[in-house]
PAZAPA-4460 file (N, C-alpha, C; in steps of 0.05 Angstrom, whole numbers, plus 32768, in hexadecimal, padded with zeros to 4 digits):
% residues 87
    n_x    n_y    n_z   ca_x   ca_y   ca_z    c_x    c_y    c_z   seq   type   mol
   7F60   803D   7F21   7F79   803C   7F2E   7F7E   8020   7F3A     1      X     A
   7F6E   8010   7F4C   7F67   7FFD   7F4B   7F75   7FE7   7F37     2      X     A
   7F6C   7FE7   7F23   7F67   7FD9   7F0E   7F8B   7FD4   7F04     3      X     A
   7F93   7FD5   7F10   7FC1   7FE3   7F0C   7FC9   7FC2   7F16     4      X     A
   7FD9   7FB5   7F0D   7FD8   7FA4   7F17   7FF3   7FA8   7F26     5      X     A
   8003   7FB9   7F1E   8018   7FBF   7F30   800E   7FCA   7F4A     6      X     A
   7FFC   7FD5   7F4F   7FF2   7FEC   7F68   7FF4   7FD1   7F86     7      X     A
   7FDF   7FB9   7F76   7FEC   7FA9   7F82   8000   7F9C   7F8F     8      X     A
   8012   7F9A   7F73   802C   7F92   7F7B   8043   7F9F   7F94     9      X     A
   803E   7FB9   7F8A   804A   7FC7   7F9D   8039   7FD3   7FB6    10      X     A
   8021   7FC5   7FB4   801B   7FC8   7FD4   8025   7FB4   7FE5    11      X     A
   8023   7F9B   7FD4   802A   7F84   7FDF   8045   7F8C   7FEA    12      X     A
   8059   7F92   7FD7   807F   7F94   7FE4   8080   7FB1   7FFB    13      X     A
   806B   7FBD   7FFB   806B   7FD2   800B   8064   7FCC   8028    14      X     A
   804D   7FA5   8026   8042   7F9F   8040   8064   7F90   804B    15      X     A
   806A   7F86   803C   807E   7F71   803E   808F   7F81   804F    16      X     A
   80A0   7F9B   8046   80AF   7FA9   804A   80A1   7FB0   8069    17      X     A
   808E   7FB8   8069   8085   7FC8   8084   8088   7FB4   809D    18      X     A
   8083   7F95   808E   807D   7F78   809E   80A0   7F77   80B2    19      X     A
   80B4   7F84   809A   80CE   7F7F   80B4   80CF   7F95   80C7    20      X     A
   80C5   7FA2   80CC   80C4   7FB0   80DE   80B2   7FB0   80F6    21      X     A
   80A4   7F95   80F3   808D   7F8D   810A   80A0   7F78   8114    22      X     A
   808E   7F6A   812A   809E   7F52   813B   8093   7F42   8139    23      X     A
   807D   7F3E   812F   806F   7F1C   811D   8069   7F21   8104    24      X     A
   8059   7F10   80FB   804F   7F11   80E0   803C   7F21   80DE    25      X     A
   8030   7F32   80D7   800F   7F41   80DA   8011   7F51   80BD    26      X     A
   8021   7F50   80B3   8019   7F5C   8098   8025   7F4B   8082    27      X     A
   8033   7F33   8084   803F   7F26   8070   8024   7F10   8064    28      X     A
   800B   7F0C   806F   7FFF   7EF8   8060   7FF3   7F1A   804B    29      X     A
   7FEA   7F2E   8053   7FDD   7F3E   8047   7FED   7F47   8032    30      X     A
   8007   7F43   8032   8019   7F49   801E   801D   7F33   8004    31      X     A
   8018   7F1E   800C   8013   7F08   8002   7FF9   7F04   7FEF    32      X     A
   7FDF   7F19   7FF6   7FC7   7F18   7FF8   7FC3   7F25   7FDB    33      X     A
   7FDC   7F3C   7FEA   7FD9   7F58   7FCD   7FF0   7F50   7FAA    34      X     A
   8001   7F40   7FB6   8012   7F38   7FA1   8000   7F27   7F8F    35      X     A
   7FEE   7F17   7F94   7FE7   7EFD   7F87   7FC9   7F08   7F87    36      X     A
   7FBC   7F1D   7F90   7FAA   7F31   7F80   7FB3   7F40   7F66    37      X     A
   7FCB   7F44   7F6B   7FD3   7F57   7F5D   7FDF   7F45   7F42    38      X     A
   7FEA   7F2D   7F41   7FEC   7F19   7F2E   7FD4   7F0B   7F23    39      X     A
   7FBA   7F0C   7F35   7FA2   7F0A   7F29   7F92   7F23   7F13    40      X     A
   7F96   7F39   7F1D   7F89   7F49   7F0B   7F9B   7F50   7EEE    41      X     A
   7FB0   7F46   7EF2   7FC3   7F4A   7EDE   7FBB   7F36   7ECD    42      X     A
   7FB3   7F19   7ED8   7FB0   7F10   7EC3   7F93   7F0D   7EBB    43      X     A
   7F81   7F27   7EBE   7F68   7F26   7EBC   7F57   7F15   7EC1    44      X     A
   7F52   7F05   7EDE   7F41   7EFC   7EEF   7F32   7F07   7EFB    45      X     A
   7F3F   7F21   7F04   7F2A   7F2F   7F1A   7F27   7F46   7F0E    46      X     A
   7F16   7F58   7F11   7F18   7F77   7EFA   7F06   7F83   7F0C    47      X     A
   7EF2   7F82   7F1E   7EEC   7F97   7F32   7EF3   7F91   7F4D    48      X     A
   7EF2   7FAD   7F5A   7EF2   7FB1   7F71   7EF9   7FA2   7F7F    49      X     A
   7ED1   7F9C   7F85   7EC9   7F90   7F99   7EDB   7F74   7F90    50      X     A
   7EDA   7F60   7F83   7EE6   7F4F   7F7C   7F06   7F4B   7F83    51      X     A
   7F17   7F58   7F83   7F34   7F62   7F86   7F34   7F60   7FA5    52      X     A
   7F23   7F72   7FB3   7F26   7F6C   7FC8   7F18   7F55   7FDE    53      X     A
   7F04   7F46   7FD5   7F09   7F2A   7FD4   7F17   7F16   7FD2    54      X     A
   7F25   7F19   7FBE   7F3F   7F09   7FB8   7F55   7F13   7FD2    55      X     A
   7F60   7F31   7FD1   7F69   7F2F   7FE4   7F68   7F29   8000    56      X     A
   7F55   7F25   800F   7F48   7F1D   801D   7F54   7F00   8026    57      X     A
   7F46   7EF4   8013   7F3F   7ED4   800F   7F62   7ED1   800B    58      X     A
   7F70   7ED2   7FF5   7F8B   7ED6   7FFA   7FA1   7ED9   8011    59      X     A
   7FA0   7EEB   8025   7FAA   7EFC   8035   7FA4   7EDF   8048    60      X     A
   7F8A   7ED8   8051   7F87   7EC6   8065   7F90   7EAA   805D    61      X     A
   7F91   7E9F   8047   7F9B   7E89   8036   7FB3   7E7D   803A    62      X     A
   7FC6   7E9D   803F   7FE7   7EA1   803E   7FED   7EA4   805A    63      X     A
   7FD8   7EAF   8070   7FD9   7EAC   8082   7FDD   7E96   8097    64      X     A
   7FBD   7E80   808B   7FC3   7E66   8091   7FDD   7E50   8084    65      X     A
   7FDC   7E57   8065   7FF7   7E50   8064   8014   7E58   8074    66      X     A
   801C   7E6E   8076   8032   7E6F   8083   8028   7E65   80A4    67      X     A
   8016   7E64   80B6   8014   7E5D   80CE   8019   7E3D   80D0    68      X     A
   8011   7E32   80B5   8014   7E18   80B8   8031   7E0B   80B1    69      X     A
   8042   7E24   809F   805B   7E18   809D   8073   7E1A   80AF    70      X     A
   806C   7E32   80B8   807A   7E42   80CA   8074   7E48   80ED    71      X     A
   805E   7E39   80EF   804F   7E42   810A   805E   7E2E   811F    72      X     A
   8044   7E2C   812F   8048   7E22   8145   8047   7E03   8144    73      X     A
   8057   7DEA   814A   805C   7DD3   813D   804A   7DC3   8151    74      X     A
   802F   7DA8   814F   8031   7D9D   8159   803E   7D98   8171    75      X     A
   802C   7D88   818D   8042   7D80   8197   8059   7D9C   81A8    76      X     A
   805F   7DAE   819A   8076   7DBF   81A4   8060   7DD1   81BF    77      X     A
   8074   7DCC   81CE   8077   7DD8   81EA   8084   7DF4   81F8    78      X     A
   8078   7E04   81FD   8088   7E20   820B   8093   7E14   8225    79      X     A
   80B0   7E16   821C   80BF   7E13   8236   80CB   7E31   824A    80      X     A
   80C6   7E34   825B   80C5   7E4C   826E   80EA   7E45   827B    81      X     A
   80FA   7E51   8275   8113   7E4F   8287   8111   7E65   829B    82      X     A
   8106   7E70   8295   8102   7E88   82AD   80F5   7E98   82AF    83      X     A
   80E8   7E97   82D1   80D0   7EA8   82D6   80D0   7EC9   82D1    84      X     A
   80B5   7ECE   82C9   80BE   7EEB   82C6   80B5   7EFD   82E5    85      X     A
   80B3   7EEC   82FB   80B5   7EF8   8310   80CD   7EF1   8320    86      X     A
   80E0   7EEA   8311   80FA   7EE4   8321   8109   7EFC   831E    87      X     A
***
């Protein structure tokens, strides 16, 4: 069952989907992880398991650090406080 390269795919659009309903990112690198697992075993790179989920793994955090670095927190940038939260 595994071995589907759609099961993948649509785990991946299932993390994605679940990801707008959170208030940060916490499931969009893992969605990222499963799509491009799931375009790996399709094109017969990975064929077990254990392997698949390695990839996803290694993937998921990849897309992780990618999007933190495109999208994150910038150099330099500063939390400015306009107001106390004991006021």
């Amino acid at each position: 069952m595994w071995r589907e390269p759609w099961l993948w795919m649509v785990a991946g659009v299932g993390l994605a989907i679940c990801e707008m309903f959170l208030p940060g990112f916490y499931l969009l690198g893992f969605a990222v992880g499963a799509v491009l697992t799931g375009a790996l075993v399709w094109a017969g790179l990975v064929t077990s398991l254990p392997a698949m989920l390695f990839a996803m793994a290694v993937l998921a955090v990849a897309a992780w650090f990618a999007m933190r670095r495109w999208a994150g927190v910038r150099r330099g940038q500063k939390k400015i406080w306009h107001r106390d939260i004991n006021d």
